[in-house]
N, C-alpha and C positions, 0 to 999 in steps of 0.2 A: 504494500500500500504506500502511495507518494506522501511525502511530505516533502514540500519546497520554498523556499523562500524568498525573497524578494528585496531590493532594494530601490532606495530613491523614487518611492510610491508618489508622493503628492510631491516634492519637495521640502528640504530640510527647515524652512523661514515659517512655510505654511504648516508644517507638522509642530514645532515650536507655538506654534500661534494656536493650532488645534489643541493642544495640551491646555492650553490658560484656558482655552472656551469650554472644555469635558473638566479641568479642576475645578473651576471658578463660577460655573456660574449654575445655579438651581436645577433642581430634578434628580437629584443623587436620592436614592432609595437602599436600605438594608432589608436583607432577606432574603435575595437570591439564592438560588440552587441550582448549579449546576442536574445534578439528576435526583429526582423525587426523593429517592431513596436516602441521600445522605445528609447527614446533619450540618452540613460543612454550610456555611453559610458567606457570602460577599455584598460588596455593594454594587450598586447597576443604576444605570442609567439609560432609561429608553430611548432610543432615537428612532429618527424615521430617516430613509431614503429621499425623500425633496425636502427634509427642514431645513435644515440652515445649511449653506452655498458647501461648506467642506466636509460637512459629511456626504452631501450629493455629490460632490467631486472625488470622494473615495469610492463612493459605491460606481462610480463608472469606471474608477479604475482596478477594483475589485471583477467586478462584469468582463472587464479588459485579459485582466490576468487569468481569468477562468476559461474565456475561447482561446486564447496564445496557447496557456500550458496544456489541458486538458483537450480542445480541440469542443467543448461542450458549450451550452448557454447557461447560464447560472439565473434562477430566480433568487431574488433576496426573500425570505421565509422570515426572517428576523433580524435587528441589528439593535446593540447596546452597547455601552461601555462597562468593563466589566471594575471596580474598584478596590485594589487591597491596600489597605496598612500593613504597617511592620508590624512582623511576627502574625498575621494573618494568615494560618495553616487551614490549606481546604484539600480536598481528596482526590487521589489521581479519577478522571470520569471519563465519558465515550459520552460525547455531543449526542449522536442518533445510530443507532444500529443499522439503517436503510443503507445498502449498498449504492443509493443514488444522492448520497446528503454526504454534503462541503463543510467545513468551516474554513473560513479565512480569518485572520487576526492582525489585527493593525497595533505596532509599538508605535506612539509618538514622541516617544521622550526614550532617552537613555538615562539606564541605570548602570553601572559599573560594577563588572565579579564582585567586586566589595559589598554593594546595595543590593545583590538578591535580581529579582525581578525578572528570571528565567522561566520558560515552559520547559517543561520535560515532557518525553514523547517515549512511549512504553510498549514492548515486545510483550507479545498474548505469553511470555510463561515470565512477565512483571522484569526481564533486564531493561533497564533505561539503553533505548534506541539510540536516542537523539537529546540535546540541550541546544535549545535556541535562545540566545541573548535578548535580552529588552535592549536594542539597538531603535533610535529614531529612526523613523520613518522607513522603515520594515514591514513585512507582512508574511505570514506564512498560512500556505493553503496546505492542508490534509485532509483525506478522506474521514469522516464526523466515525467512524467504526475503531480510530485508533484512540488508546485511553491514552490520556496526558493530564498535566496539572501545572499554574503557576505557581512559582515559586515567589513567596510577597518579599517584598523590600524586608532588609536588616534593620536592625537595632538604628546605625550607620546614616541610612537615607530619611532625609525629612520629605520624600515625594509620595503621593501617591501613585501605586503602579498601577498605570491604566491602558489596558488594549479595550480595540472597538471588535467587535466579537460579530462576525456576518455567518448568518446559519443559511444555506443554502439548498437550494434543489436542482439540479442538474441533469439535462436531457441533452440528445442528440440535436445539435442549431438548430434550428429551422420546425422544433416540434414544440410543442405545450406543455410546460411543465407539470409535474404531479400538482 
């Protein structure tokens, strides 16, 4: 199953600027859950696909990256920003078991090995795969069937770690999404 990554998504000035507007400003919510079942809880933040001009311009470059790499259409199914503090432990999960479901994940800010702020990407008998850096303005798409988890800021980082988290449906170009 893919797991790949990406660089210089929106640009580095606009991903900076995106960061202040997901910290800073209203609609931050506690209570998320990644999958029903666990206790692990985070904070989030709803977005839509036409709200404000830079999330609209991720999700077409999210859409972008989906026909390049995958050769498929991507419907957007959901999009949020996902929120941790330090020392905020939640559990490796599997986005969606459907063999036709994306997740793509947008980092806007960096965090340094020091600060934490890493996904980990896990092998079905639990060896860690993959560590993907909280690098700005990054994205990494994988099939939603691989379990992963991030890894929250240290003690170290006074930032919030926030990806924008796109839950996906994916078909053959030119057909209708599930």
């Amino acid at each position: 199953m893919l797991i790949k990554t990406f660089e210089n998504v929106i640009g580095g000035d606009f991903a900076e600027m995106y960061y202040h507007i997901l910290a800073y400003q209203p609609g931050w919510r506690w209570g998320h859950r990644s999958e029903e079942s666990t206790d692990s809880l985070f904070w989030y933040k709803q977005l839509t696909t036409e709200g404000d001009p830079l999330t609209k311009h991720l999700t077409r470059k999210v859409e972008s990256i989906v026909a390049d790499c995958l050769n498929l259409e991507a419907t957007v199914l959901n999009v949020y920003a996902n929120g941790q503090t330090s020392n905020l432990i939640t559990a490796p999960h599997h986005d969606d078991l459907d063999k036709d479901r994306w997740t793509c994940l947008y980092y806007p800010r960096t965090l340094s090995d020091k600060e934490g702020g890493e996904t980990f990407f896990y092998h079905a008998d639990g060896r860690i795969r993959l560590v993907n850096p909280s690098v700005a303005d990054t994205a990494v798409l994988f099939d939603s069937r691989i379990k992963h988890v991030g890894r929250p800021p240290t003690n170290s980082s006074r930032d919030l770690r926030i990806t924008v988290a796109y839950k996906l449906a994916v078909t053959m170009q030119g057909t209708a999404a599930v």
